[in-house]
N, CA, C and O atoms as a MOPAC input file, in Angstrom:
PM7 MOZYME 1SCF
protein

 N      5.42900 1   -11.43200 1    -5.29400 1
 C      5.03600 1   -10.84100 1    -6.55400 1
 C      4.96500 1    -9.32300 1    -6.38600 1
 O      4.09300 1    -8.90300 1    -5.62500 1
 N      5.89000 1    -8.31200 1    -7.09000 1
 C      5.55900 1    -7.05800 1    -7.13500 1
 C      4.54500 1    -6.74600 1    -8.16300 1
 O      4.40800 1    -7.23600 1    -9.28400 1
 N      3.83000 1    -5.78800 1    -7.52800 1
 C      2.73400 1    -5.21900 1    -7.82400 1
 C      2.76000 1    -3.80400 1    -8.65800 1
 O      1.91600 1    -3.46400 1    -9.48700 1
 N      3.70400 1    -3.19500 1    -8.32800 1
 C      3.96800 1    -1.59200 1    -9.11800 1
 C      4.26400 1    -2.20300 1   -10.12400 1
 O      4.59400 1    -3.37400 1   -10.31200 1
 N      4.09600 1    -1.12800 1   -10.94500 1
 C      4.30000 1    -1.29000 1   -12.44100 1
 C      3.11400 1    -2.40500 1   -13.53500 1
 O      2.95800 1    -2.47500 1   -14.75400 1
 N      2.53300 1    -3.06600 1   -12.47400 1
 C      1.68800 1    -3.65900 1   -13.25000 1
 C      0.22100 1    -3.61500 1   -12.60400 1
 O     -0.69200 1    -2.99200 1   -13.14500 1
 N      0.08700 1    -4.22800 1   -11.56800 1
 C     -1.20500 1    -3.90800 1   -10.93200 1
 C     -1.87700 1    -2.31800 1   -10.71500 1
 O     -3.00100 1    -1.81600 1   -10.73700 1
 N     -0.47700 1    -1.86900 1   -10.49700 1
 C     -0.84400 1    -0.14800 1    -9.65600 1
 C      1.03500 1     0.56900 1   -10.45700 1
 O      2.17600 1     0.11000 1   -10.49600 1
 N      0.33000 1     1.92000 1   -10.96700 1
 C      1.31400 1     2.55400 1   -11.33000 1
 C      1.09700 1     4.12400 1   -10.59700 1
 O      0.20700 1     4.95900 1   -10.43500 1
 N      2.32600 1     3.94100 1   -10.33000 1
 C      3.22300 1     5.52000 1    -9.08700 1
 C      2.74000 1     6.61700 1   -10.19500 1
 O      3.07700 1     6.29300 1   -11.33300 1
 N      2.21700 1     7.51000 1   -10.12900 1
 C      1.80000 1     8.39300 1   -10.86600 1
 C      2.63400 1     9.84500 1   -10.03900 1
 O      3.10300 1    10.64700 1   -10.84700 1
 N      2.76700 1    10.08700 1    -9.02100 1
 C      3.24700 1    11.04400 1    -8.27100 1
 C      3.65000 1    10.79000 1    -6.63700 1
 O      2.96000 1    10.08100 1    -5.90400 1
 N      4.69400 1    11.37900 1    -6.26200 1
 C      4.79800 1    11.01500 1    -4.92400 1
 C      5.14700 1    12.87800 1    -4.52600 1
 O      5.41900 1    13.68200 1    -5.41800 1
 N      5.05900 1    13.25000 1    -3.06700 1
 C      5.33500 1    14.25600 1    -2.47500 1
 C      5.53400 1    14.03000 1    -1.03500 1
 O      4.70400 1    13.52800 1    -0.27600 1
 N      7.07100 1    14.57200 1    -0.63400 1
 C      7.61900 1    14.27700 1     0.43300 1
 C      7.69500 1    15.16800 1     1.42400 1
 O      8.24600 1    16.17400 1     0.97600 1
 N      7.42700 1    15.29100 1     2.49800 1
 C      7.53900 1    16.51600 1     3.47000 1
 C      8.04300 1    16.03600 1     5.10000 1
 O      7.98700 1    14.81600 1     5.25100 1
 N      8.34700 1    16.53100 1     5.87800 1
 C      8.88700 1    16.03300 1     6.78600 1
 C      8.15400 1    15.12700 1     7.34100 1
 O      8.59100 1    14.16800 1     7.97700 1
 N      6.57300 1    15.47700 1     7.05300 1
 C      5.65000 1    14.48000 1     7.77300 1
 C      5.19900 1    13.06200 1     7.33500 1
 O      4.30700 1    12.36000 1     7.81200 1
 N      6.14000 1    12.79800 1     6.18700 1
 C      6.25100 1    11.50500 1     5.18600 1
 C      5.80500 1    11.83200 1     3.97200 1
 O      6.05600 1    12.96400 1     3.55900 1
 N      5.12600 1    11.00100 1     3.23400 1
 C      5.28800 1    10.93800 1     1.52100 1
 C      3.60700 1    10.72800 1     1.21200 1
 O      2.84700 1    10.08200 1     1.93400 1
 N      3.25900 1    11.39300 1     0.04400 1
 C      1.90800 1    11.10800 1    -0.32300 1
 C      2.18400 1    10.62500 1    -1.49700 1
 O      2.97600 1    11.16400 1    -2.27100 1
 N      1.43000 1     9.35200 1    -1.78200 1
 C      1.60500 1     8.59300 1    -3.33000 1
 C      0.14100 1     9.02700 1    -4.05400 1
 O     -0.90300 1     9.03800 1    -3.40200 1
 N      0.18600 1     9.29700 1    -5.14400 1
 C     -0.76000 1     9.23800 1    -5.83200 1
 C     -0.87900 1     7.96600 1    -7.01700 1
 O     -0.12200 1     8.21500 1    -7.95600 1
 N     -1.39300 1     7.09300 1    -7.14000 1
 C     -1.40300 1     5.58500 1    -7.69000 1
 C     -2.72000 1     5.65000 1    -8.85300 1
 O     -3.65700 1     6.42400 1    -9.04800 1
 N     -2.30200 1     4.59600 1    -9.38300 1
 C     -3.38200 1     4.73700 1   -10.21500 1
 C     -3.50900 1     3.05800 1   -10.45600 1
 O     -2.74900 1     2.38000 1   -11.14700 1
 N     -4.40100 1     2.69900 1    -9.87500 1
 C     -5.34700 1     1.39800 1    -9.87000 1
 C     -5.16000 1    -0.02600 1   -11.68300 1
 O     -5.63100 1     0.67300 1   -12.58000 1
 N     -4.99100 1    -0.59200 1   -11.95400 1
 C     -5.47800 1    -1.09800 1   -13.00200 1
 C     -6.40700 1    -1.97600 1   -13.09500 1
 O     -6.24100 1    -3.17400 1   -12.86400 1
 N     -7.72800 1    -1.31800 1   -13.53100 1
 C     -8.75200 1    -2.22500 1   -12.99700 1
 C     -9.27500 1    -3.67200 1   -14.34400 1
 O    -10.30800 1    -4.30200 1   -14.57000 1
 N     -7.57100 1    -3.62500 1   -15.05800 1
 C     -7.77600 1    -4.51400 1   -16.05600 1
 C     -7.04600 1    -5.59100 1   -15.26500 1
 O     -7.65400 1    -6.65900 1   -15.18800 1
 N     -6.16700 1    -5.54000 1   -14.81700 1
 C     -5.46100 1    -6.80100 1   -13.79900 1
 C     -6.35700 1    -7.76700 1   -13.66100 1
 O     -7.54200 1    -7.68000 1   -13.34000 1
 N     -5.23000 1    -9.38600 1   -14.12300 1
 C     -6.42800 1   -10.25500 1   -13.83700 1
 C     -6.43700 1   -10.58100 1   -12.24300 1
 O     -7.24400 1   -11.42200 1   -11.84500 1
 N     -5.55100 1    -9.93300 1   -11.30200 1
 C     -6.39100 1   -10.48300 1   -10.13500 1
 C     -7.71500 1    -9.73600 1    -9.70900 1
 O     -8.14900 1   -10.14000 1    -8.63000 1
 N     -8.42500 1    -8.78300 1   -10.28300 1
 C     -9.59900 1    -8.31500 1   -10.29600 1
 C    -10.64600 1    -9.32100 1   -11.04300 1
 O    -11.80700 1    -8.91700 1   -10.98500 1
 N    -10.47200 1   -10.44300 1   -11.67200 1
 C    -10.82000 1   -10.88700 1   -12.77800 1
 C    -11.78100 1   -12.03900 1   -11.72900 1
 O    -12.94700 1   -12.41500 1   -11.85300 1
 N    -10.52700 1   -12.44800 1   -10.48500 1
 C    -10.78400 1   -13.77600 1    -9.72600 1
 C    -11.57300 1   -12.83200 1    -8.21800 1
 O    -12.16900 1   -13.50000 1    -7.37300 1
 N    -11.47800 1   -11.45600 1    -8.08300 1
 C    -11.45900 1   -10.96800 1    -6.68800 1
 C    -12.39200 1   -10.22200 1    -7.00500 1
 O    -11.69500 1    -9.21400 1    -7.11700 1
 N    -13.55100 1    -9.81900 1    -7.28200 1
 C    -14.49800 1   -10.61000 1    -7.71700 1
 C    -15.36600 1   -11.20300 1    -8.77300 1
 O    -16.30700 1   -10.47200 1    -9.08000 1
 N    -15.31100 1   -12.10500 1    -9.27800 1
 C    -15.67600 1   -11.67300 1   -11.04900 1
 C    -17.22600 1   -10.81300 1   -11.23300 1
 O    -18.26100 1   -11.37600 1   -10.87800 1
 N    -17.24700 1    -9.71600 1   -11.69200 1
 C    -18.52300 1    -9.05900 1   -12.12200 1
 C    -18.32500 1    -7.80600 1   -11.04900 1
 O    -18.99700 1    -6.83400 1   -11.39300 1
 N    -17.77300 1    -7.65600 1   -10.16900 1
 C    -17.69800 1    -7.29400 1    -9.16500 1
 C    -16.37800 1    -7.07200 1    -8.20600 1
 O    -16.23500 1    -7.51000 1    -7.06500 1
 N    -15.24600 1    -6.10100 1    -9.13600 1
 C    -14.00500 1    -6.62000 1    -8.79100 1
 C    -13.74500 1    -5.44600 1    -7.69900 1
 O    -14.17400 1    -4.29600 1    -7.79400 1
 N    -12.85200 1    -6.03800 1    -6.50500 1
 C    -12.46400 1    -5.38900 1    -5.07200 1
 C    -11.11400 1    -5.25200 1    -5.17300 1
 O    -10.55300 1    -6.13400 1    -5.82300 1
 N    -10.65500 1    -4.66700 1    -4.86000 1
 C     -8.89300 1    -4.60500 1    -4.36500 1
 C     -8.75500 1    -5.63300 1    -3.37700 1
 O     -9.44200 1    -5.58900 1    -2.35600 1
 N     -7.97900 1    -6.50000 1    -3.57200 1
 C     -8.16400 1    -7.14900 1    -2.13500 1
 C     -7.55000 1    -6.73700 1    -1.03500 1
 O     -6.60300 1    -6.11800 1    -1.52000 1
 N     -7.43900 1    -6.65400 1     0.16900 1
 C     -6.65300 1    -6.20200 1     1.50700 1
 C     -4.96700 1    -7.08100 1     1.60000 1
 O     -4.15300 1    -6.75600 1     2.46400 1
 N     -4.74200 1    -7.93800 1     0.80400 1
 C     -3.62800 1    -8.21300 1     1.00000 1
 C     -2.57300 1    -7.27600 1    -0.28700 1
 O     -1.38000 1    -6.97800 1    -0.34000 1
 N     -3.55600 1    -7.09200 1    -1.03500 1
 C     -2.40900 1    -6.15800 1    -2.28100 1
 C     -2.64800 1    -4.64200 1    -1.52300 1
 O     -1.63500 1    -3.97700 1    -1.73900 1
 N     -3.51500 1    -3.95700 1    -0.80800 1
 C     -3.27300 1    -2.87200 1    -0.12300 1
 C     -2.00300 1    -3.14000 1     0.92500 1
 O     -1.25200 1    -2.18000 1     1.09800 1
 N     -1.77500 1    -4.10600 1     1.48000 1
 C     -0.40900 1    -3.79600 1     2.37700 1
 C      0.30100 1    -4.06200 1     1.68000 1
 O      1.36700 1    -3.49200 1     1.91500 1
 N      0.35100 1    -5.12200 1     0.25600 1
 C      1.63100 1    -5.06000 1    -0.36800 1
 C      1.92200 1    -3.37400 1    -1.36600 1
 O      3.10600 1    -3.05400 1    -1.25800 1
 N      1.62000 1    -2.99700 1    -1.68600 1
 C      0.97800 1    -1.53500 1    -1.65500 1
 C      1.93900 1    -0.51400 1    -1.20800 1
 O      2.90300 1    -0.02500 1    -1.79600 1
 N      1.41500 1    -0.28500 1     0.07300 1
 C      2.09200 1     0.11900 1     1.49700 1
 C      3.46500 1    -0.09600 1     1.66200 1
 O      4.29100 1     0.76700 1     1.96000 1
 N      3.74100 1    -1.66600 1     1.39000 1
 C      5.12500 1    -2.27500 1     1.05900 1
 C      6.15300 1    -1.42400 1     0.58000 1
 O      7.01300 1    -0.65400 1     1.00700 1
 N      5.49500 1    -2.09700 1    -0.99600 1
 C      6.72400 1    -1.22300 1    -1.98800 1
 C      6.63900 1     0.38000 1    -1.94900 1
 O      7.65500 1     1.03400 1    -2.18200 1
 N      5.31200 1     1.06500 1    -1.62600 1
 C      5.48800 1     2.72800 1    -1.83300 1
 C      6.66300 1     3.04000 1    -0.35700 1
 O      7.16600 1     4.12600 1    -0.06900 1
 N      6.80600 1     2.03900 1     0.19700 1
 C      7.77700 1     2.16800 1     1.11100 1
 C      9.09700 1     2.26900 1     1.16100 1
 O      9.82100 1     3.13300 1     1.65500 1
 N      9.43100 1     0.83000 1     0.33000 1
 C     11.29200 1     0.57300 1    -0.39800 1
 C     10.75700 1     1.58300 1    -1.49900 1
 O     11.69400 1     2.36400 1    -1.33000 1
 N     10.28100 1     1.97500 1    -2.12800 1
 C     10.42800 1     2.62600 1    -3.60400 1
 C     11.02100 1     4.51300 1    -2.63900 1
 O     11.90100 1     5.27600 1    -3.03600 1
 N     10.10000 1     4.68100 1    -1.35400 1
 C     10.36400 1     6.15500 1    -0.73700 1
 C     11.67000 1     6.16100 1    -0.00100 1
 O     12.38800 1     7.14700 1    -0.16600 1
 N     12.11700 1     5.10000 1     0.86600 1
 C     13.48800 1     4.23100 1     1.54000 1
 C     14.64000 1     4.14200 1     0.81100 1
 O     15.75800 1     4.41800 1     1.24700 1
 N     14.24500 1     3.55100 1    -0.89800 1
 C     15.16400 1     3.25200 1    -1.92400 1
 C     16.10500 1     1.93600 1    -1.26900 1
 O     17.33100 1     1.90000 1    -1.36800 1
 N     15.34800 1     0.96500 1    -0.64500 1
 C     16.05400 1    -0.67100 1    -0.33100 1
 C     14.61100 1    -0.93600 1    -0.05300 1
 O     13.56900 1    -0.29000 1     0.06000 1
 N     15.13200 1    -2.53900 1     0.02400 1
 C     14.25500 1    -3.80100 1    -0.02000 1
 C     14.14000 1    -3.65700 1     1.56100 1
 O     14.97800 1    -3.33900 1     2.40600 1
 N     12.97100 1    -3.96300 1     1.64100 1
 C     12.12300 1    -3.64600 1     3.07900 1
 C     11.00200 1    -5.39400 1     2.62600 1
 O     10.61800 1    -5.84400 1     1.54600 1
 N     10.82400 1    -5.94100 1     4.21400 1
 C     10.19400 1    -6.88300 1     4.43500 1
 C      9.01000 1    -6.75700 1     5.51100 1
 O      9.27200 1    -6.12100 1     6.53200 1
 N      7.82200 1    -7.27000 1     5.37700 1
 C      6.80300 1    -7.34100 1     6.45700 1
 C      7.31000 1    -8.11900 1     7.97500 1
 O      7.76000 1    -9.26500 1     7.99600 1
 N      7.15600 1    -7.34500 1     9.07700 1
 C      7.93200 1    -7.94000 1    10.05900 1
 C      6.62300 1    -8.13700 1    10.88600 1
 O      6.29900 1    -9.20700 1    11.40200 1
 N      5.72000 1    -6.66800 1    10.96600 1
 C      4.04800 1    -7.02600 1    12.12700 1
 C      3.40800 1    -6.18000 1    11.34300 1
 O      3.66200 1    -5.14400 1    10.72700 1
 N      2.42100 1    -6.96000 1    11.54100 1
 C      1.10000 1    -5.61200 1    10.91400 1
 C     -0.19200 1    -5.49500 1    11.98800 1
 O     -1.32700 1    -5.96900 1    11.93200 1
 N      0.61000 1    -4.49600 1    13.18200 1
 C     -0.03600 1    -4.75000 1    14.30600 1
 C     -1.73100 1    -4.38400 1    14.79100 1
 O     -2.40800 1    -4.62800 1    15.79000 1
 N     -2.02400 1    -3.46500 1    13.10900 1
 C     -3.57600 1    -2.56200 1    12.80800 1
 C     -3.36100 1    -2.69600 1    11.14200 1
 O     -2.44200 1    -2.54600 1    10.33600 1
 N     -4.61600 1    -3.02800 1    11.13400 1
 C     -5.42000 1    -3.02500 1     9.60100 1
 C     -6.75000 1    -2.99300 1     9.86100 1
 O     -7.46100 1    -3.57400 1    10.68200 1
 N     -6.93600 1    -2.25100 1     9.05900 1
 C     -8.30400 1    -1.55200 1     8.61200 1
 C     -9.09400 1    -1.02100 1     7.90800 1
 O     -9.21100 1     0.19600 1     7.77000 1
 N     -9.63700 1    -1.73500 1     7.45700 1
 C    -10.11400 1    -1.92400 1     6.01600 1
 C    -11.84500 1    -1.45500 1     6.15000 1
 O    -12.70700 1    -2.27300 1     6.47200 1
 N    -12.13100 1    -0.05300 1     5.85200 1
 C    -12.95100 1     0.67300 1     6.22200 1
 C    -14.43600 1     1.19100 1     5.09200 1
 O    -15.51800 1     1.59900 1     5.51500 1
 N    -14.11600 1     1.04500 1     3.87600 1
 C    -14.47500 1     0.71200 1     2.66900 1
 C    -13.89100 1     0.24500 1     1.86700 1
 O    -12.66200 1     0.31500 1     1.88900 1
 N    -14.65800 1    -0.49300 1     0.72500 1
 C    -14.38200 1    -1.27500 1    -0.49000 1
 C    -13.91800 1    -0.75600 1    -1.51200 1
 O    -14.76700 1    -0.14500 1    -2.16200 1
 N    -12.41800 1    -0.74700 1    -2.12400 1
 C    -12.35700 1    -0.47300 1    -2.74200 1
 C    -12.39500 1    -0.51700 1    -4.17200 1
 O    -11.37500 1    -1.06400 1    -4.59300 1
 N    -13.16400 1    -0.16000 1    -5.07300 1
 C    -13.57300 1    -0.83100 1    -6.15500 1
 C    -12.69600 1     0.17500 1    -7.26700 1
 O    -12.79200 1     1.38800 1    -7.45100 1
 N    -11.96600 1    -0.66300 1    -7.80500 1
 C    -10.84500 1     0.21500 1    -9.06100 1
 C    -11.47000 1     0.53000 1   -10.17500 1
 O    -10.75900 1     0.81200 1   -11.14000 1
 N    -12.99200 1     0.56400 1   -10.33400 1
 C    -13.37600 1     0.77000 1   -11.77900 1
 C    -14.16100 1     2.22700 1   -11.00300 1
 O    -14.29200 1     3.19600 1   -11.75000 1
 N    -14.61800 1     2.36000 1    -9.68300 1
 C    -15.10400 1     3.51600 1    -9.58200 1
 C    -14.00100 1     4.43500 1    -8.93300 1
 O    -14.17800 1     5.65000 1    -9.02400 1
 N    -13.18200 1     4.09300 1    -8.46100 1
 C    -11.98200 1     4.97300 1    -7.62900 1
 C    -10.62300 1     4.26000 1    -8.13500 1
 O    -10.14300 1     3.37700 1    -7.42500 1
 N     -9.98100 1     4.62900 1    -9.36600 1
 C     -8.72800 1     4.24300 1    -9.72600 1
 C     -7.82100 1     5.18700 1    -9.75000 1
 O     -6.66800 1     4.97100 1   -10.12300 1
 N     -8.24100 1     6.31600 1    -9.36200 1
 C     -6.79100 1     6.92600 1    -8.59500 1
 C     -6.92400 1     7.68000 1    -7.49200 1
 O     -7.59200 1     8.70800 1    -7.37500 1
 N     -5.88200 1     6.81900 1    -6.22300 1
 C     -5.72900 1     6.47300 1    -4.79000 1
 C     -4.41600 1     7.05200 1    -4.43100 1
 O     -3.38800 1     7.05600 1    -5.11000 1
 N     -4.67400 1     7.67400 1    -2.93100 1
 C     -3.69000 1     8.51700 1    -2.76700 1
 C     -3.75500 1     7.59400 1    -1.18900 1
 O     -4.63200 1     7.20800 1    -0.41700 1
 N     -2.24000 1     7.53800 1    -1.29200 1
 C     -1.64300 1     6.50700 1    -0.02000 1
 C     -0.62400 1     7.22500 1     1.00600 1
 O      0.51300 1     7.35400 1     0.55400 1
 N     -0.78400 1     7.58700 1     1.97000 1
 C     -0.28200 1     8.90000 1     2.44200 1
 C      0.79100 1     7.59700 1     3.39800 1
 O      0.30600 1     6.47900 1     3.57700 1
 N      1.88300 1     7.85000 1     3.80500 1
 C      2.83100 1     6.82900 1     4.56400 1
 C      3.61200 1     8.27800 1     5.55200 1
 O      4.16200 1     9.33000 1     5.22500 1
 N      3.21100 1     7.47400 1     7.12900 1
 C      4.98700 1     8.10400 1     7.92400 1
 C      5.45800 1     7.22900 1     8.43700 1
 O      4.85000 1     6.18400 1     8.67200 1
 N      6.69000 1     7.45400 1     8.74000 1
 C      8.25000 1     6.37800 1     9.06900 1
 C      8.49000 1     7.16400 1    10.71700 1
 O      8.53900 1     8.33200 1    11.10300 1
 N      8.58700 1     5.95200 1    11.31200 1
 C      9.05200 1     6.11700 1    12.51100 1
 C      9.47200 1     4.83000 1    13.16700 1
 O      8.87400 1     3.75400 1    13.13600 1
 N     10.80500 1     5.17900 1    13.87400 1
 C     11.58500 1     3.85000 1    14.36900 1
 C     12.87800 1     4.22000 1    13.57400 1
 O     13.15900 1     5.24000 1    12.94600 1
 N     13.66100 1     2.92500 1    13.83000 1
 C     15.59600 1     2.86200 1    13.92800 1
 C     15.70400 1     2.51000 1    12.72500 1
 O     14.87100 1     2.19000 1    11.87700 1
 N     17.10900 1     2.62100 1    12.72000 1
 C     17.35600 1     2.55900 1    11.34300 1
 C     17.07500 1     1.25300 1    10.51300 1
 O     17.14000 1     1.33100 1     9.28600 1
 N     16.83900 1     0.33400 1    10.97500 1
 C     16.72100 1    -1.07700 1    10.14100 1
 C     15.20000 1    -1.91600 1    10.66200 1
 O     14.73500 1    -3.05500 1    10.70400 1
 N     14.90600 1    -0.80100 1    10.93300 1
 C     13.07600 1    -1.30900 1    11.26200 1
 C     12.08500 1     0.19800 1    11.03300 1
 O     12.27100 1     1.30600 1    11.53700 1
 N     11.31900 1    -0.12400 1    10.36200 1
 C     10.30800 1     1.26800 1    10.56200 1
 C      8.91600 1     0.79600 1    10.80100 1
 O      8.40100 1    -0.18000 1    10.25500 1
 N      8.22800 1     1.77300 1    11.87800 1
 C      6.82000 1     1.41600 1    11.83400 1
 C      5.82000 1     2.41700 1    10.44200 1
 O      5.91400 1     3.64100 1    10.53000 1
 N      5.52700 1     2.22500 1    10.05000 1
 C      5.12200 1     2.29000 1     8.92100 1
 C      3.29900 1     2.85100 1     8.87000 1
 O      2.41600 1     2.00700 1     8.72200 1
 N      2.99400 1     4.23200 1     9.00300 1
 C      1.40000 1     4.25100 1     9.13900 1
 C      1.07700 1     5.05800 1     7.95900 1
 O      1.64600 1     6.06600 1     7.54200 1
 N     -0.46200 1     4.11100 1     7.26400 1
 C     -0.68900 1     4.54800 1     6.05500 1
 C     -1.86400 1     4.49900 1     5.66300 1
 O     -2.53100 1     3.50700 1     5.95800 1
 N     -2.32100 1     5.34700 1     5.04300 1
 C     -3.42600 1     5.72000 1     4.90200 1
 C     -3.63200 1     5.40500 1     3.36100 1
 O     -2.62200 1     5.42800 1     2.65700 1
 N     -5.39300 1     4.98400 1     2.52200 1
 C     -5.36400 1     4.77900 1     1.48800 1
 C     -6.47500 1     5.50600 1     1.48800 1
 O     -6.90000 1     5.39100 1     2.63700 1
 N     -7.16000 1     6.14500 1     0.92200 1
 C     -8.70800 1     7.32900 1     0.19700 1
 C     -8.03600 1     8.10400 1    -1.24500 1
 O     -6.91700 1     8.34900 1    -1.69700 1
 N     -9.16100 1     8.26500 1    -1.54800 1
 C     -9.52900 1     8.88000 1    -2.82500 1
 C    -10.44100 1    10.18900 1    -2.06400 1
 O    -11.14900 1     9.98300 1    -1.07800 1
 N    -10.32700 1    11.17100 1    -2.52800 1
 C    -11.16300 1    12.30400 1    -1.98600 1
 C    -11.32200 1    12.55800 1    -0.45400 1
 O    -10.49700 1    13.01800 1     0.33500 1
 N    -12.29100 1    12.24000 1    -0.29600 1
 C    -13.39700 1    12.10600 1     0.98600 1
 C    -13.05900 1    10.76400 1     1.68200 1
 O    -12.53500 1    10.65500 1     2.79100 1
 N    -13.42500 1     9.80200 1     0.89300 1
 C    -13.70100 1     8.46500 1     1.40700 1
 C    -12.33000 1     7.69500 1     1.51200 1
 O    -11.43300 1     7.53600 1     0.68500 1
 N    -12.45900 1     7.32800 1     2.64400 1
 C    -10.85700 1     6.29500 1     3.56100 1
 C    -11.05000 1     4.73500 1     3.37900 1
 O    -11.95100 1     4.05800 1     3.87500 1
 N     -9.97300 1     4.28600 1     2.52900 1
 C    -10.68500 1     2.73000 1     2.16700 1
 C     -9.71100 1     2.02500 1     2.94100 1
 O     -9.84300 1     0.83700 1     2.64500 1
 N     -8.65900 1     2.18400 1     3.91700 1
 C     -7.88500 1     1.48700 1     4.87800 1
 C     -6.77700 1     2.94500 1     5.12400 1
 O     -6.38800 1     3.95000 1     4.52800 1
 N     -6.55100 1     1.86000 1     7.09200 1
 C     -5.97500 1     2.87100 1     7.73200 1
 C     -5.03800 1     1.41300 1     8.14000 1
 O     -5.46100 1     0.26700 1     8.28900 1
 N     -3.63900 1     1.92800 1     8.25300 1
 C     -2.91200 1     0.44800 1     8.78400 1
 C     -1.23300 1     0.96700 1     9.10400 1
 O     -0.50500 1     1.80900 1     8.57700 1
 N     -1.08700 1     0.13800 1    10.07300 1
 C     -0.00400 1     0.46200 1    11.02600 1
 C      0.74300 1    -0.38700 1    10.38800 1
 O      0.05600 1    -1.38400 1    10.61400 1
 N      2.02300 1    -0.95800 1     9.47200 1
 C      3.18000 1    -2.18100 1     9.73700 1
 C      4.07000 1    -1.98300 1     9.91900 1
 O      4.49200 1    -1.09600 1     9.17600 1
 N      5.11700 1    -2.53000 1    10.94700 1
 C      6.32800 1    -2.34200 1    10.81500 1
 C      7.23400 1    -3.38100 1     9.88900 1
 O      7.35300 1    -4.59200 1    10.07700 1
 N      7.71700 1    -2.74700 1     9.05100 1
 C      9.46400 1    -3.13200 1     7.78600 1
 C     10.49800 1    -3.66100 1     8.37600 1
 O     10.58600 1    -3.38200 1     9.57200 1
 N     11.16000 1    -4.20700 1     8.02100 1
 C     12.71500 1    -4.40200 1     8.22400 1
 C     13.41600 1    -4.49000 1     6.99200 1
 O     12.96100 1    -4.39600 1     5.85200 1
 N     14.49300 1    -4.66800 1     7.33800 1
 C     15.76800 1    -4.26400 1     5.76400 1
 C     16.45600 1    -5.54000 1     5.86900 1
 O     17.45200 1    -5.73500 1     5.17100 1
 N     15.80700 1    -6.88000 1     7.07900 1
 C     16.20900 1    -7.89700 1     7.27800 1
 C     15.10800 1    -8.79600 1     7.18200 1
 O     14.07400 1    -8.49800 1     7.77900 1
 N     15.18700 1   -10.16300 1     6.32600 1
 C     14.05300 1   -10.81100 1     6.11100 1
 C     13.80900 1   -11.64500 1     7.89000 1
 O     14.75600 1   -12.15100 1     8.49400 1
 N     12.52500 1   -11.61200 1     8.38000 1
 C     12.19600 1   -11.99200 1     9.37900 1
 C     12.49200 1   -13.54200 1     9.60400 1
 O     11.91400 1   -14.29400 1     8.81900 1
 N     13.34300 1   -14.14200 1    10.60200 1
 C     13.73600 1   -15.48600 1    10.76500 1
 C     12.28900 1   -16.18600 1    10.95500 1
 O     11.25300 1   -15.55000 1    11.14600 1
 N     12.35100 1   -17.14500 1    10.89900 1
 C     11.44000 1   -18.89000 1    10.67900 1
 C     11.90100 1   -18.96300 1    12.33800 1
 O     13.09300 1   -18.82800 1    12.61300 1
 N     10.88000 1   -19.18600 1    13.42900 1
 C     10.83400 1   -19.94600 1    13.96600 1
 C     10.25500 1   -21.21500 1    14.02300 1
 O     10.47500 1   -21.95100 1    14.98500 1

């Protein structure tokens, strides 16, 4: 399930040799906030790496797949009704058809995950 465009919309990106800063903007009407938590809604940690994901193929411009997500870190809560616009800072390093992928998610001051994954441009085989 992609998530841009409906959960979280790209509001700005800026690219520099040292990778790309996204500026996002949260929708804290989404009903998976509705189930994650009701009264009490969290981002959950699996839509932050999907997140990470696409601000990835969207900066790449191809379809990129989760291959390891060898660090996650999920450091505060992020709550989209008090912090709905999140700046996701990403650098690329590695070969051409794999990248390790390190990315940062905060609003201001406060760091709500720090996480390492490496991509591929090849869907990962089934053992």
């Amino acid at each position: 399930m992609k998530l841009k465009d409906d959960f979280f919309k790209l509001i700005a990106t800026r690219a520099d040799e040292n990778g790309v800063d996204c500026h996002i903007r949260l929708n804290a009407a989404h009903p998976i906030y509705e189930a994650h938590f009701p009264g009490n809604p969290v981002t959950p940690g699996v839509c932050i790496i999907q997140m990470v994901k696409e601000l990835s193929e969207f900066h790449r411009q191809k379809e990129l797949f989760l291959y390891q997500a060898p660090q996650v870190r999920f450091l505060n809560i992020l709550h989209p009704a008090l912090h709905n616009d999140v700046h996701i800072t990403l650098s690329f390093a590695g070969e051409e058809r794999r990248y390790r992928v390190t990315a940062a998610v905060s609003c201001a001051e406060v760091v709500f995950a720090k996480l390492s994954v490496v991509l591929t441009e090849e869907p990962p085989c089934s053992e």
